[in-house]
C-alpha positions in Angstrom: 31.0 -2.0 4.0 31.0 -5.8 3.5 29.2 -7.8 0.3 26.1 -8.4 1.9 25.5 -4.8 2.6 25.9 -3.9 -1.1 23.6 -6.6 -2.4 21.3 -5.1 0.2 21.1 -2.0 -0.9 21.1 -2.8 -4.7 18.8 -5.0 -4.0 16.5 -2.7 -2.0 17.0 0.1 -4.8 15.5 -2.9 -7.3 12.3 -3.2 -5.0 11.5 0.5 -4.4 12.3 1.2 -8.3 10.1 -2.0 -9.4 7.5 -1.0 -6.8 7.5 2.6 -8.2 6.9 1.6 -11.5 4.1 -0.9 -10.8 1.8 1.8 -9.4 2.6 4.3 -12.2 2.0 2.1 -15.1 -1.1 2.5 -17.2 -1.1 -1.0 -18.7 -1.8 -3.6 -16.2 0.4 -6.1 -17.3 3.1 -4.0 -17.2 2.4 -2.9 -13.8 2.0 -6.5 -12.9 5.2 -7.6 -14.2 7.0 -5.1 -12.5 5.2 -6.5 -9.2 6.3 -9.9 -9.5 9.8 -8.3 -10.1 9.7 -6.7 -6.7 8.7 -9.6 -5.3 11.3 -11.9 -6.4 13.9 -8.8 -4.6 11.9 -9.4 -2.0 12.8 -12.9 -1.8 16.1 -12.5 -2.6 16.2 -10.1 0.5 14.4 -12.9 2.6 17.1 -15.0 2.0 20.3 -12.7 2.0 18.7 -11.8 5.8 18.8 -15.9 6.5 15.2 -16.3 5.7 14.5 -19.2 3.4 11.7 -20.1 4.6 9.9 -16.9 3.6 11.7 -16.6 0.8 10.9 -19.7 -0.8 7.0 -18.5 0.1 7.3 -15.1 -0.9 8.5 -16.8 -4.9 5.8 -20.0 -4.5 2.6 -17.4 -2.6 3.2 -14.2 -4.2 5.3 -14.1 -7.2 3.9 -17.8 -7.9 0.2 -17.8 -7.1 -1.3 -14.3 -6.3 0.5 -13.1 -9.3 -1.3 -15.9 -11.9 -4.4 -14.4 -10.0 -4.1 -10.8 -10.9 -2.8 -11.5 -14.6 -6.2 -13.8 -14.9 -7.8 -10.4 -13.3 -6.0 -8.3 -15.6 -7.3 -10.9 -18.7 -10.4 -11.0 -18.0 -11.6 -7.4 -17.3 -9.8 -5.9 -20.4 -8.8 -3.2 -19.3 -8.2 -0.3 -22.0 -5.2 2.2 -21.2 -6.4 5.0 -23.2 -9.5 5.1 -21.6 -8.3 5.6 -18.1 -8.4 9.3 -16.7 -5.0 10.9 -14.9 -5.4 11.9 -11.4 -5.7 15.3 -10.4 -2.2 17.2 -9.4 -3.7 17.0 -5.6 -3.5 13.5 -5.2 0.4 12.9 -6.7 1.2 16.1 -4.1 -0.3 14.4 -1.3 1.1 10.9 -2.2 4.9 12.7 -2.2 3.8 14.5 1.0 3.4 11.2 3.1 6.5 9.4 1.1 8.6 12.3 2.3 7.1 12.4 5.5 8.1 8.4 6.0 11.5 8.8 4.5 12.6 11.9 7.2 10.7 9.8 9.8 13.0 6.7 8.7 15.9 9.4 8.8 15.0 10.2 11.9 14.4 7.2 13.8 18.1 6.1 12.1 20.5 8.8 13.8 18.3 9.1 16.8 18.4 5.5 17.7 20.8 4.4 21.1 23.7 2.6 20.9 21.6 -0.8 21.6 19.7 0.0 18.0 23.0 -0.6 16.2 23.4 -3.6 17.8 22.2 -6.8 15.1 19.2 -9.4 17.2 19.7 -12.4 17.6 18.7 -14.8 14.7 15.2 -16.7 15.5 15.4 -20.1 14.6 12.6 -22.7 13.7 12.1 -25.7 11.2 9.4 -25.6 8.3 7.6 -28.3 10.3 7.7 -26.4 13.5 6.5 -23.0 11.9 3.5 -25.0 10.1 2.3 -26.6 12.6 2.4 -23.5 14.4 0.3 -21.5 11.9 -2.0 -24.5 11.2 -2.6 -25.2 14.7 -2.9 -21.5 16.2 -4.0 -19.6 12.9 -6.0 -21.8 11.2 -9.3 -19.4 10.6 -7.4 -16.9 9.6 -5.8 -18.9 6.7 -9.6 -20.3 6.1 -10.9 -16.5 6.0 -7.4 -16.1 3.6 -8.8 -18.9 1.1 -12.5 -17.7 1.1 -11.7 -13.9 0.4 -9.4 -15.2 -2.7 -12.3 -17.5 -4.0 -14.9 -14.9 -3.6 -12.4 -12.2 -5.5 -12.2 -15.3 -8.2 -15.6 -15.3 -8.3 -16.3 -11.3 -8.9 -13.8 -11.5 -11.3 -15.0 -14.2 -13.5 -18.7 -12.4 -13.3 -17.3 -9.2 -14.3 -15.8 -10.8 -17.1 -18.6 -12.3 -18.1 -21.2 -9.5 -17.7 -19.4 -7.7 -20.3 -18.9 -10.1 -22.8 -22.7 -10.6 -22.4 -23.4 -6.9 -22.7 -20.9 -6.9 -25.7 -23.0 -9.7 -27.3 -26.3 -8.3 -26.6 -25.2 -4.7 -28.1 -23.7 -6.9 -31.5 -26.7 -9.1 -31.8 -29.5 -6.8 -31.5 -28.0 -4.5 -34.9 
């Protein structure tokens, strides 16, 4: 087993443990802390494949700019742990059900694969310039679409904020 297979897989333990703990935290900013720490593994994984390029997005897009969204989210909806019910035993059982049913289908697919499977692809090539101008050129609504859904979840956010500091002032005021 050579270097880069060992940061692999410590690196890939980081991401599913940091993933794992995002969606079973009951403060949000906990959760969303331990997001942006699964995304910078997934970064570093980017780049120990000999990605940069979507490494150096995955820090700037995700850990960079989605994640100052959600903690302004997070900020401006207040969200109380205590007040937050637990899900019924049902819904944890079924959420291990299809986790185990990926991980023996991952299994699966892993010592049934040919001899060709084991074989590494060919690395795809292609300059910052060349892949932009690709997206921008070919994919440009979509990105557009991209932008409008993020200012219209801005938006929401910043009215549910302030509907209830409005109600909060109406219920102080009235007394």
């Amino acid at each position: 087993m050579t270097i880069y297979a060992v940061f692999f897989y410590i690196i890939a333990a980081l991401i599913i443990a940091a993933t794992g703990l995002a969606i079973t935290r009951k403060h949000m900013v906990h959760a969303v802390l331990c997001l942006v720490v699964s995304f910078f593994g997934t970064a570093l994984l980017f780049y120990l494949l000999g990605a940069p390029l979507p490494a150096i997005f995955q820090v700037i897009i995700y850990a960079g700019a989605i994640m100052v969204l959600f903690l302004f989210i997070v900020m401006m909806i207040r969200i109380d742990p205590e007040k937050t019910h637990r899900f019924p035993l049902g819904h944890y059982l079924a959420a291990g059900g299809i986790c185990g049913a990926y991980f023996v289908a991952a299994v699966l697919l892993t010592l049934l694969s040919g001899p060709r499977a084991r074989q590494p692809m060919p690395a795809a090539t292609a300059s910052p310039f060349d892949f932009g101008y690709y997206l921008f050129d070919r994919h440009w609504l979509s990105i557009e679409m991209i932008s409008l859904l993020l200012l219209v979840a801005l938006i929401g956010t910043l009215h549910l904020g302030l509907g209830r500091v409005g109600r909060k002032q109406k219920k102080g005021g009235g007394q």
